[in-house]
C-alpha positions, 0 to 999 in steps of 0.5 A: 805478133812476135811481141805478143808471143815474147809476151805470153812466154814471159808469162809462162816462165813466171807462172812455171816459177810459181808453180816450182814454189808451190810444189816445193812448198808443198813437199815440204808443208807434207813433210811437216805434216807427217812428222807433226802426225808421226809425235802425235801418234806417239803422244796418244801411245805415251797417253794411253800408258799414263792413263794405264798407270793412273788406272793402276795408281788409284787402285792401289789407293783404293786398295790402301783406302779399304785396308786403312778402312779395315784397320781403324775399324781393328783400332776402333774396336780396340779402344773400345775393348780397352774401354772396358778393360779401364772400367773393370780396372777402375772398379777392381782397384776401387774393390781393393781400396789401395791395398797392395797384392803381394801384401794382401797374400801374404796377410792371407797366408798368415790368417791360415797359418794362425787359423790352423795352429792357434787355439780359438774360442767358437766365436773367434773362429767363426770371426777369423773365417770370415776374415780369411774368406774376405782377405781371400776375397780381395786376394782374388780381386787383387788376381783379377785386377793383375789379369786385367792389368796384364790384358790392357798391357797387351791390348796397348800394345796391339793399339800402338802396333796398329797405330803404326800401322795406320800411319804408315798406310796413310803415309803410303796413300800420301805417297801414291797421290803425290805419284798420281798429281804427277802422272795426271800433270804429265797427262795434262802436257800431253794431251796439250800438246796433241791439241796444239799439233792437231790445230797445227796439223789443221792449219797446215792441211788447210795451207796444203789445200790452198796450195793444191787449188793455186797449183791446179790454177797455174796449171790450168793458166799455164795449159791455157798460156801454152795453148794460146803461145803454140796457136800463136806460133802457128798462126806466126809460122802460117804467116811466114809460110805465106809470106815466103809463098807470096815472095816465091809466086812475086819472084816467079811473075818477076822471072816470067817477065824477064823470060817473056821480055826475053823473048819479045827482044829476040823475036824483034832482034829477028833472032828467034824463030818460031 
């Protein structure tokens, strides 16, 4: 029984080892556990921020996008205009047959000047006012090719300007999509590595339930070892009890014996009287 005992306390002690382990584990799978969830809390605020900018990253593309939009629509109706203007040059210049302005007045002032202070038969005038008024003509054709010379200077110029002006939107969109591959890349890490501490976080809360289950094992082993020790110390202790009883009521019948031995030898001896 004393092996059985030895036996059921060494038992207790290994599963008591046991047990420390487990807790000890335990506390520490918990600290992991609230450290992996504390970096995911902070990755879904650093997400939500990324998303936010994103947000803001493609409206302003978009915002670029329509301006861009407005501003071909300028450019195209610009080219369209100088379309027109080219055309009305083309026929002036065609109306002027290579004749140069500048000289084309000074013909004309020479035609009024000869006209107002030369003598002219009836038919020589009425000849000279026709070319005066055909000279006159072609001077207001030269004035009107100048006008629209002058105008399509004007409207290449706005087109150059609005060149520039598309190029540097579709510069700034580049720029802004460049700037959103990289948050959405960096959204991507993100949203990755939640993934990978909520599996892990998984993994961990599932070694945290084994571990609970085997701790509450143990403990219900332990009770039981402990349970099954004190009963057998009791039964141990009951023993000896006995074992000093039986030892007491031998050493009294012994004491008995002798007493009444005593008393059989003196009432023989004739010295004891009753």
């Amino acid at each position: 029984m004393e092996d059985k005992r030895s036996s059921l306390r060494k038992e207790e002690l290994r599963l008591q080892a046991e047990l420390r382990k487990v807790r000890e584990e335990l506390e520490l799978l918990y600290g992991e556990l609230e450290e992996k969830r504390r970096e995911r809390e902070d990755i879904r605020e650093r997400e939500s921020k990324l998303r936010e900018e994103i947000a803001a990253i493609r409206g302003q593309i978009d915002a670029k996008k329509n301006e861009l939009k407005a501003e071909g629509e300028k450019l195209r109706a610009l080219k369209l205009e100088m379309a027109e203007v080219r055309a009305k040059i083309t026929a002036l210049r065609k109306a002027l047959q290579g004749r140069d302005p500048d000289e084309l007045k000074s013909y004309l002032e020479e035609l009024e000047w000869e006209y107002q202070t030369s003598s002219m038969s009836l038919e020589e005038e009425k000849e000279m006012v026709k070319l005066i008024e055909d000279t006159r003509r072609l001077v207001l054709v030269a004035d009107q090719l100048l006008a629209e010379e002058s105008r399509m200077s004007e409207l290449a110029a706005k087109r150059d300007e609005l060149q520039k002006v598309l190029e540097g939107l579709r510069g700034d969109i580049s720029s802004l999509r460049e700037k959103l591959s990289e948050l959405k890349d960096g959204l991507r890490s993100l949203v990755d590595r939640r993934r990978e501490l909520t599996e892990s976080m998984r993994s961990i809360r599932e070694r945290i339930a084994s571990l609970k289950a085997r701790r509450e094992e143990l403990k219900a082993q332990i009770k039981e070892l402990v349970k099954e020790r004190r009963s057998l110390e009791e039964s141990l202790i009951l023993e000896k009890v006995e074992e000093e009883a039986l030892k007491l009521k031998e050493r009294e019948e012994e004491l008995e014996k002798v007493y009444e031995d005593m008393l059989r030898k003196l009432k023989e001896e004739g010295r004891l009287r009753l």
